[in-house]
ZALUMBA-885753 format. One record per residue (C-alpha): x, y, z. Coordinates in steps of 0.05 Angstrom, whole numbers, plus 32768, in hexadecimal, padded with zeros to 4 digits. Layout:
REM residues N
XYZ;...
REM end
This chain:
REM residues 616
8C97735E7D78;8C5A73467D52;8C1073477D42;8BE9730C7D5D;8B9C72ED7D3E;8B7372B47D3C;8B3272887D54;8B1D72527D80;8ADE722A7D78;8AE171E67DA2;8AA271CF7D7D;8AC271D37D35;8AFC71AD7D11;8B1871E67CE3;8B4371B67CBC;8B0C719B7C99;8AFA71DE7C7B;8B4171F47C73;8B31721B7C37;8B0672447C56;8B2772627C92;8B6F72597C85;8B5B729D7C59;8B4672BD7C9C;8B7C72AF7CBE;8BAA72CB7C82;8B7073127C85;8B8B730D7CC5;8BD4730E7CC2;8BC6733E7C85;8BA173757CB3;8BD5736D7CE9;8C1473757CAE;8C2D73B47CCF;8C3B73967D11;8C68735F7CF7;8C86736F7CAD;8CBA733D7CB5;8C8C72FD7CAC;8C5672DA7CB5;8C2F72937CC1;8BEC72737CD5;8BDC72317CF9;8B9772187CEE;8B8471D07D1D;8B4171B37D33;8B2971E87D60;8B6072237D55;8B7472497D28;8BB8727C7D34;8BCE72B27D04;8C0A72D67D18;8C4173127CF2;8C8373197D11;8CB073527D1B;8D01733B7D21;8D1F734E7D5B;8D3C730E7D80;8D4B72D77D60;8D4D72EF7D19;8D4A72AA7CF7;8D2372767D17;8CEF728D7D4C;8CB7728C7D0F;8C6772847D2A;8C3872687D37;8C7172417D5E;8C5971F97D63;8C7B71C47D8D;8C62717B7D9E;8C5F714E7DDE;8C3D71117DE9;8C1D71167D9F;8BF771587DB6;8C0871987D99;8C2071DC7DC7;8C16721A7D96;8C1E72657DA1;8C1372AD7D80;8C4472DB7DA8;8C4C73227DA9;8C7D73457DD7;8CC2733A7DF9;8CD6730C7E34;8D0F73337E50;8D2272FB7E79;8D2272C67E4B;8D7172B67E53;8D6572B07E9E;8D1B72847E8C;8D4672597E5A;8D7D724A7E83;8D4772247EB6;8D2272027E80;8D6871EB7E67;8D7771CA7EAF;8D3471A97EB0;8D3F71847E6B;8D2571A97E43;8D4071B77DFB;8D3271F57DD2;8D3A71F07D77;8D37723D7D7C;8D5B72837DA5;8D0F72A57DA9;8CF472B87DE3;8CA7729B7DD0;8CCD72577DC7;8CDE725D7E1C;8C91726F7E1C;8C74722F7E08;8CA872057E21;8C9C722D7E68;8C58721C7E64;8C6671D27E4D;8C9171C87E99;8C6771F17EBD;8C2672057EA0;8C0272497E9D;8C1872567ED9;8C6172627EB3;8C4E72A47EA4;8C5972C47EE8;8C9E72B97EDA;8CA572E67E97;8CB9732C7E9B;8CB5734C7E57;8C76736E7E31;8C4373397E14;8C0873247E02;8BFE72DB7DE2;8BCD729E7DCE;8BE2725D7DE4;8BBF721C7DCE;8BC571E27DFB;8BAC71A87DD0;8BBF716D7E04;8B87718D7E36;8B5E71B67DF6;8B6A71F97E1E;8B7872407E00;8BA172747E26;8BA672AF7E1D;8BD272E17E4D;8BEA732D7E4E;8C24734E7E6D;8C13736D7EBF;8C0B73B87E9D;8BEF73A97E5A;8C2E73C77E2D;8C1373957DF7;8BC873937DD7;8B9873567DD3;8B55735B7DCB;8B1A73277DC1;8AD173197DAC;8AA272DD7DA4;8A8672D07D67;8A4772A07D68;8A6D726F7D8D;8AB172817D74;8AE472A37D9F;8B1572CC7D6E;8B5272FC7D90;8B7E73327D6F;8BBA735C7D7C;8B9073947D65;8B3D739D7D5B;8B4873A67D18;8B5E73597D15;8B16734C7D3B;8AEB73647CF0;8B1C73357CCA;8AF672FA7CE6;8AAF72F37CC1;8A75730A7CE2;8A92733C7D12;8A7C73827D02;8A8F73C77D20;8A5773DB7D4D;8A53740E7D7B;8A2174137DAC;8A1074507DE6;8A4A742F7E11;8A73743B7DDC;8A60747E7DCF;8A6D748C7E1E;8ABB74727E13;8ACA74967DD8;8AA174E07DFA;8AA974D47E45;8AFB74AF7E43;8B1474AF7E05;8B4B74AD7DF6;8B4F74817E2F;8B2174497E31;8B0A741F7E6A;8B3873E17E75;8B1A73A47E5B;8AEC73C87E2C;8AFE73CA7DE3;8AC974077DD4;8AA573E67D98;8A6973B47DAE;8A7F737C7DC9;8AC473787DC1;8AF873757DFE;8B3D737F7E10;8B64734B7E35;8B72736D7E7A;8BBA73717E8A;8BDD73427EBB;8BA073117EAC;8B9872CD7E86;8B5E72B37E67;8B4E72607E5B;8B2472537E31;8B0672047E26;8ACE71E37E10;8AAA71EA7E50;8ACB72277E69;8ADE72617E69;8B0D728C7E9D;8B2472D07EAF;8B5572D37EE1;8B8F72FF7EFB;8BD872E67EF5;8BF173267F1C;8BD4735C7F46;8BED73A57F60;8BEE73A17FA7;8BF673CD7FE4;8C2F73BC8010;8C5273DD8044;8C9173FE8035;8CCF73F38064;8D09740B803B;8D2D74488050;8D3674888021;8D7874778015;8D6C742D8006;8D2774407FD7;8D57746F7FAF;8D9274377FA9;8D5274077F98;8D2E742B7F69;8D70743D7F45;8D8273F27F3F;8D3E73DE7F1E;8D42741B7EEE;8D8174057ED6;8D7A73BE7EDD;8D3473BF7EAD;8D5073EF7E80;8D8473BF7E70;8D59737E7E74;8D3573A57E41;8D7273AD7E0E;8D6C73687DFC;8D6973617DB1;8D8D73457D7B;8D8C73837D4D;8DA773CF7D5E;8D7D73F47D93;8D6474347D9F;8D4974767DCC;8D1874AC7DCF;8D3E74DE7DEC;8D1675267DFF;8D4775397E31;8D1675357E67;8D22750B7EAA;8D0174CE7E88;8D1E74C17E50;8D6074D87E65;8D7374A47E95;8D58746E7E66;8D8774867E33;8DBE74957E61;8DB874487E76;8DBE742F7E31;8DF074587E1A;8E1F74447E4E;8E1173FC7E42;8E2074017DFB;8E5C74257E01;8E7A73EA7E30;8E6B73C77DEC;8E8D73FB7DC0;8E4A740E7DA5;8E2C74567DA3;8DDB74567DA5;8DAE747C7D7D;8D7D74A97D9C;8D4374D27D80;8D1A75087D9A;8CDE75317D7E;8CC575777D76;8C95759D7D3B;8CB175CA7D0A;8CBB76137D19;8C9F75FD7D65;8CD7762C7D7E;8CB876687D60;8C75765D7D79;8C8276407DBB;8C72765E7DFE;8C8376487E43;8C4C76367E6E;8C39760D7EA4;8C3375C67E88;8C6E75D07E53;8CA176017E78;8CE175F97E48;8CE575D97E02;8D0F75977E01;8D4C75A27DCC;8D7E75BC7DFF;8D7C75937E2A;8D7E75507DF8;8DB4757A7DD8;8DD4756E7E23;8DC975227E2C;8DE175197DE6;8E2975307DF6;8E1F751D7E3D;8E1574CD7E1F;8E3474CE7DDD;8DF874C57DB1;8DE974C47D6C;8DB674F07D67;8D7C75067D3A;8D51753D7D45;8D0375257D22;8CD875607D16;8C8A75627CFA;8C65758E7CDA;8C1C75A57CDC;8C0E75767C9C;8C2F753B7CB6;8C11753F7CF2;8BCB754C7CD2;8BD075157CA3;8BE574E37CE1;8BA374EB7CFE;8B8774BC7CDE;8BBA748C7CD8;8BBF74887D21;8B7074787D24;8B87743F7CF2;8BB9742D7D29;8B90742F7D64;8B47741A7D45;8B31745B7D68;8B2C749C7D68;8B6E74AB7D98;8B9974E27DB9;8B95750B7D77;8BD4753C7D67;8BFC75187DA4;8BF874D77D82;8BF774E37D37;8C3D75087D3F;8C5274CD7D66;8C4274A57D2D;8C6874CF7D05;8CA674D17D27;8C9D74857D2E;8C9B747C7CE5;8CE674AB7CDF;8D02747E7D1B;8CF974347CFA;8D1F74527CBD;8D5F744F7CE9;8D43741A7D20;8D0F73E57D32;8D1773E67D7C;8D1F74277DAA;8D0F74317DF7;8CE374677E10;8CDD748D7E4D;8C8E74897E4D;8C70746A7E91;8CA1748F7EC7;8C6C74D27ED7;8C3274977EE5;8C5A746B7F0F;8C8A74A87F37;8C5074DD7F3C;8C67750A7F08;8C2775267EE8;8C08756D7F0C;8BC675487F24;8BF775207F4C;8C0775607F7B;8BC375847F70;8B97759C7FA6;8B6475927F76;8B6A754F7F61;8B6D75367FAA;8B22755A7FAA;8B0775437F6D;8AD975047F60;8AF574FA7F1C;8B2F74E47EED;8B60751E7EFF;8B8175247EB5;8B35752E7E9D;8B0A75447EDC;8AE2757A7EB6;8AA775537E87;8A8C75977E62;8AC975A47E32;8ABC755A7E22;8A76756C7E0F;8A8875B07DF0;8A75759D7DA7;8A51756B7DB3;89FE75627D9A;89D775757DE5;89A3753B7DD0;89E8750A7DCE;89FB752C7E09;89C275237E31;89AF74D37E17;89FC74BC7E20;8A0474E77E6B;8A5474E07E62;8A5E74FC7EB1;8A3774BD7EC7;8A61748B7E94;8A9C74AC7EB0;8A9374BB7EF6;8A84746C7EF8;8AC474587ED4;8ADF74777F03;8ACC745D7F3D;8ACD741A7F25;8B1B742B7F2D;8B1874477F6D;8AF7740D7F8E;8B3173DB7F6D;8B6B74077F93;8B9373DA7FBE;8B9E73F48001;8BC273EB8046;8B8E73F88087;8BC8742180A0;8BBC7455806C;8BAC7499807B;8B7474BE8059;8BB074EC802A;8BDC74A7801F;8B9A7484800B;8B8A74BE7FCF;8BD074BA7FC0;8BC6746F7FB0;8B8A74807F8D;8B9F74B37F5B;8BE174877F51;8BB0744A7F38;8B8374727F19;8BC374877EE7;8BE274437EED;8BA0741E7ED3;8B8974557E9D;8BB674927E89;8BF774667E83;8BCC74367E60;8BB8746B7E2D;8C03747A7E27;8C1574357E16;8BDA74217DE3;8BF974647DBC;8C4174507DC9;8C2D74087DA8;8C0574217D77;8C3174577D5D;8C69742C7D5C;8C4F73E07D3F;8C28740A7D0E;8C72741C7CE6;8C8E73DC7CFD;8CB073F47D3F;8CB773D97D81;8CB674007DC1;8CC673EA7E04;8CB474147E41;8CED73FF7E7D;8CCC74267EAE;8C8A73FD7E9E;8CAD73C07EBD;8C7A739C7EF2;8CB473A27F28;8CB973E57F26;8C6F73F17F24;8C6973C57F61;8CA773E37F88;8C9574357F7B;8C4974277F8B;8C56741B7FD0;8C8B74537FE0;8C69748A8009;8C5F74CC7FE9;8C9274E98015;8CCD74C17FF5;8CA874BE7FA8;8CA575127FAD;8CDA75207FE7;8CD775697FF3;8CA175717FC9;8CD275697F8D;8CA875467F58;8CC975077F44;8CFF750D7F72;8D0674C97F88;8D1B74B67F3D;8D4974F17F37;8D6674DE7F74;8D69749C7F58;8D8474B57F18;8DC374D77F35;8E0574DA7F18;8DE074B37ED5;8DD174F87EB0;8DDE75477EBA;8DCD75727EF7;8DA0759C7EC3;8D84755C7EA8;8D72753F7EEB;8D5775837F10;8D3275907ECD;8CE075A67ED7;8CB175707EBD;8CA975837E70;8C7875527E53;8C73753A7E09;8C7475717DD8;8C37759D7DA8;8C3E75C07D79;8C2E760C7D87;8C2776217D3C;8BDE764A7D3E;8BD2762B7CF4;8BCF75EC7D08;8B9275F97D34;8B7476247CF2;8B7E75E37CC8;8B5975BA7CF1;8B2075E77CF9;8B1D75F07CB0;8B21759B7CA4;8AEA759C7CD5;8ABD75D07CBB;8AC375AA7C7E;8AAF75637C9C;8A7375857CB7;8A5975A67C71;8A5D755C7C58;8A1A753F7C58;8A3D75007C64;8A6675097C9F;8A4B74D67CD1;8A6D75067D10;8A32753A7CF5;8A0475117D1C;8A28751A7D59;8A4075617D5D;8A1775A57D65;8A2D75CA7D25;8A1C760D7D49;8A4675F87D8A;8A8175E77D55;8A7C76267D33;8A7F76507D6E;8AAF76227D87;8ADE762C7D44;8AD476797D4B;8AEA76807D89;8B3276797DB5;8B2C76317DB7;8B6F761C7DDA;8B5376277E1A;8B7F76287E57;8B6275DA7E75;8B7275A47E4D;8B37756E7E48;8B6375327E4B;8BAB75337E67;8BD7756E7E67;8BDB757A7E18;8B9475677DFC;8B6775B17DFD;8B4875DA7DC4;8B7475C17D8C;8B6F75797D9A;8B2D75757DA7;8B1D75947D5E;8B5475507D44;8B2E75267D74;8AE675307D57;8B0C752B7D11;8B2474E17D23;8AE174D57D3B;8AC674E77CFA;8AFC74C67CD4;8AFB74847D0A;8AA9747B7CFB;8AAC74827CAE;8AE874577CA2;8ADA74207CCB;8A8C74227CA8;8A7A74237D01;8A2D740D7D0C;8A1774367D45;89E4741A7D67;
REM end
C-alpha cells in the first residue's frame, strides 16, 4: 500500500529544468510520507513527472517505484497504490505468453499486463487500486481506480498542467494550486458532508477519479471513461444455491485478500461482519500452524455510561469475548478516551483534507494508530450492511416515502447552527435534493421491476455509491495515515455484482435483516454470533465528552479569529450548547446527532484555518 503524485504537461520537457521540479516531486512524496514510510522515489521525463512512497507488504525487497521497464526504446512507468489479489493467477498468464518478470510485486504484473494487452488489462485485476501509468511509446497517461473506489486519487489542472495525488493534500504541493472554496463547496461540506458527491473533491476545482473509471490523457485528448459498471440483471439462482454462492465468494475473497508477505490481521467487534471475516482467516492460518491477531474497539468507562437503544442494542465485548475462544485468537481489547478522541479530530481532518465523520473517525484513527504497533495489514468487516441491506433505512416505511438520502433525509439539524444569511444564499435542500437525484437517475434497472423492487434498487445504490463510500475514504484515511493497510473482503466487485441482483425476499428472508449472509455464514461462527441484532460501530456515551466539546467550541467562537465565526449564528450555538443536544435523529447515519455535530463544526473551524482555505 502506498501514496501516489505527480504531473503531466505534453508541451514541456521537465528534464531540462530538472532542478526545479525534481523538488516538487520530492514536496510530494514528503506530504504523502504517512502513506508509505517504508520508501520512496520520483521519476521525472519529458512530459511526466511520478512521485511515489511505498508501504511493504508484498514483495518486501524489490517491487520499489516509480517501476520503470523498457520495450522498443520507449519507457512503461507506474505510481501504484493498492493490492492485486489475483496477481499469482495474472502472472501465471503473462508467464505463458513470454513474458519475464525481475520482481514478486503485484504493480510489476500491472505494467507488464498492460504492455500484452493494453489498458484494457485492467478489467482483469481484482484487488483495491488506484494508479498512473505513462505510456511513452504512444505519449499517453492512464490513470485507473478500483470498481468501488477503496483507494483515493484525485486531480486538478494547473495552467496547462495536469497534476494527480493519492490525497488533496498532494494537489497544494504542486506550485500554483491554492485551497479555494467556492458556494459549491460550501453546499458539500453543509448539505453532504461528510459524504461528498462522487467525482467532486469539495475545494474549487479539484476532482476525484470516479471508481471503476480510467482516464487518458494525451496531447490532443483527454478521456473519461468507465472500465466497469453495476448492472441490473435477473436473478435465477435458487435460495439454496444464492446461500451456497454467496458463502463461496465470502470465503473465497476473504482469502484472496490474505495475500501478503508479512503477518495479517482482524477487526473483530463480535458483530456478524467482522466475525465471519475473522472466522475465515483464523481457520486458514491455523491449517498453517499460525494463530491471527484480532483487535476490537470500545471508549473507556463506555460500560458505565451506556444504554441500550434502538441503533446500539447490546455493547460488543461479549460477544468478541465469544469469537475469540470460538477461533483461537490473540486478542487485544483497544479502548479511547475522551482526550484521545478529542485530540484525533483534527488529525483525521489532516487525514481526510476535510472536515469528516468527527468522533466516529478520530477514534478510528486512534485505534488505527494502537493496531500498526502489532500489524501493518488487518481485514475489516466494513461494506457488508451497504451491500446485504443491513442499515434501518433499508426496512423503513419512511425511507421508501422520502425524496432524500435516507441516512440524512432531514436538512434543518444540518442548518441548526448555522448563520440564516449562509443558510438562505447556499439553499443546502436544493444542493442536496439534486445530488440526490443525480443518483437516482444513474440506478440500473430491469423493465420487469416492480414499483417496491425498483426503491429497493434505489436505496441499495444510493448506499453503494455514497454511504459505503464515506466508510471507505475513513477506513483509508484512518489507516494510511499511521501506516496501515486495510482491506475490505466484502467490498470485492463480485460480490457487489452478485448480492445487487438478489431479490429482497432472499437478501432479508423472513424479514430477518441480513439473513441471507447469516445463512451464508452457518456453521463459520456461534449461534449467538450469527442470530446477533445489528450493533453498529461504537460512541462513546460519557456526558463529558459532549461538555468538552461545547466548551472547545464556545471558545473558538470568542476568538476574533475563528474563520467558522463567519458561518455560525452565535445565538443559535448558544442556545444550542444550553440545551439537550443529543437529540433522538441523527443528522448523518445512525451515530452522528448533537455531539457530533458540535466536533463537526470544530473540524470545520480547524479544516478552514489550517489549510489557510480562500473562500470565495
Amino acid at each position: 500500500m502506498c501514496g501516489i503524485a505527480g504531473f503531466f504537461n505534453p508541451s514541456k520537457d521537465y528534464t531540462k529544468e530538472r532542478k526545479k521540479w525534481q523538488p516538487v516531486l520530492d514536496r510530494m512524496n514528503q506530504t504523502l510520507k504517512h502513506r508509505g514510510p517504508d520508501g520512496s522515489g520520483t521519476y521525472l521525463c519529458p512530459s511526466v513527472g511520478f512521485s511515489h512512497v511505498r508501504l511493504k507488504i508484498i514483495d518486501l525487497f524489490t517491487g520499489e517505484q516509480p517501476m520503470i521497464k523498457k520495450r522498443d526504446g520507449f519507457d512503461f512507468a507506474i505510481v501504484f497504490n493498492g493490492e492485486i489479489y489475483n496477481m499469482n493467477e495474472l502472472k501465471d498468464d503473462l508467464i505463458a505468453k513470454g513474458a519475464v518478470f525481475e520482481t514478486a510485486s503485484d504493480t510489476e504484473v500491472i505494467l507488464t499486463g498492460y504492455m500484452f494487452y493494453g489498458i484494457e488489462y485492467i478489467k482483469k485485476l481484482n484487488g483495491i487500486f488506484a494508479a498512473a501509468l505513462w505510456d511513452a511509446r504512444s505519449q499517453k497517461l492512464h490513470l485507473f481506480r478500483d470498481r468501488l473506489g477503496v483507494k483515493p486519487l484525485f486531480y486538478t489542472k494547473k495552467d496547462d498542467t495536469f497534476v494527480f495525488s493519492s490525497e488533496i493534500k498532494g494537489l497544494f504541493a504542486y506550485p500554483g494550486i491554492r485551497p479555494v472554496l467556492d458556494r459549491g463547496g460550501l453546499c458539500e461540506i453543509f448539505a453532504l458532508g461528510p459524504a461528498k458527491s462522487y467525482g467532486k473533491g469539495v475545494f474549487k476545482d479539484v476532482f476525484e477519479a470516479l471508481p471503476g473509471h480510467v482516464i487518458t490523457i494525451d496531447r490532443f485528448s483527454y478521456t473519461d471513461d468507465a472500465y466497469w459498471t453495476l448492472k441490473s440483471r435477473p436473478h435465477e439462482d435458487s435460495m439454496e444455491k444464492t446461500i451456497e454462492k454467496t458463502a463461496w465468494l465470502l470465503s473465497d475473497s476473504v482469502k484472496m485478500q490474505m495475500l501478503s508477505d508479512i503477518p495479517i490481521s482482524t477487526f473483530l467487534s463480535g458483530g456478524i461482519d467482522s466475525s465471519l471475516v475473522t472466522a475465515i482467516c483464523a481457520k486458514e492460518l491455523k491449517k498453517q500452524g499460525k494463530a491471527l491477531n484480532t483487535f476490537s474497539f470500545d471508549f473507556t468507562d463506555n460500560q458505565k455510561f451506556f444504554k441500550s437503544n434502538a441503533f446500539q442494542p447490546s455493547q460488543d465485548r461479549p460477544y468478541a469475548e465469544q469469537m475469540v475462544s470460538h477461533c483461537g485468537t490473540n486478542h487485544r481489547f483497544l479502548e479511547c478516551g475522551n482526550q484521545e478522541q478529542f485530540h484525533c479530530l483534527y488529525k483525521a481532518v489532516d487525514a481526510r483534507d476535510l472536515p469528516c465523520m468527527a468522533d466516529v473517525e478520530s477514534s478510528m484513527l486512534y485505534f488505527c494508530s494502537q493496531v500498526v504497533r502489532h500489524n501493518k495489514v488487518t481485514l475489516t468487516g466494513e461494506c457488508a450492511d451497504e451491500i446485504f441491506g443491513g442499515y434501518p433505512w433499508f426496512h423503513s416505511k419512511e425511507a421508501f416515502e422520502t425524496n432524500a438520502f435516507p441516512w440524512s433525509k432531514d436538512i434543518a439539524p444540518r442548518q441548526i447552527l448555522l448563520d440564516d444569511t449562509l443558510i438562505e444564499d447556499l439553499n443546502l435542500e436544493e444542493y442536496s435534493l439534486a445530488a440526490y437525484e443525480k443518483t437516482i437517475r444513474e440506478t440500473p434497472m430491469l423493465p420487469e421491476d416492480s414499483p417496491e423492487e425498483k426503491r429497493r434498487r434505489e436505496i441499495a445504490y444510493l448506499n453503494l455509491r455514497w454511504f459505503m463510500t464515506t466508510l471507505l475514504d475513513r477506513m483509508d484515511r484512518t489507516s494510511m495515515y499511521n501506516g496501515l493497510e486495510a482491506r475490505v473482503p466484502f467490498a470485492d466487485h463480485r460480490i457487489v455484482e452478485y448480492i445487487f441482483n438478489v431479490p429482497w425476499e432472499m437478501k432479508c428472508p423472513d424479514g430477518i435483516v441480513k439473513g441471507l449472509l447469516r445463512h451464508a455464514g452457518a456453521n463459520m461462527v456461534p449461534k449467538d454470533i450469527l442470530w446477533r441484532q445489528k450493533s453498529p460501530y461504537p460512541k462513546t456515551y460519557d456526558p463529558s465528552y459532549e461538555k468538552l466539546l461545547g466548551r472547545q467550541l464556545k471558545e473558538v467562537l470568542a476568538t476574533p479569529s475563528s474563520p467558522i465565526r463567519t458561518l455560525l449564528d452565535t445565538k443559535k450555538v448558544k442556545n444550542f450548547l444550553n440545551s439537550p443536544s443529543d437529540y433522538g435523529k441523527p443528522w448523518y447515519g445512525q451515530l452522528m446527532a448533537g455531539p457530533q455535530m458540535l466536533a463537526y463544526m470544530l473540524q470545520v473551524n480547524y479544516w478552514l484555518k489550517h489549510y489557510h482555505i480562500q473562500i470565495v
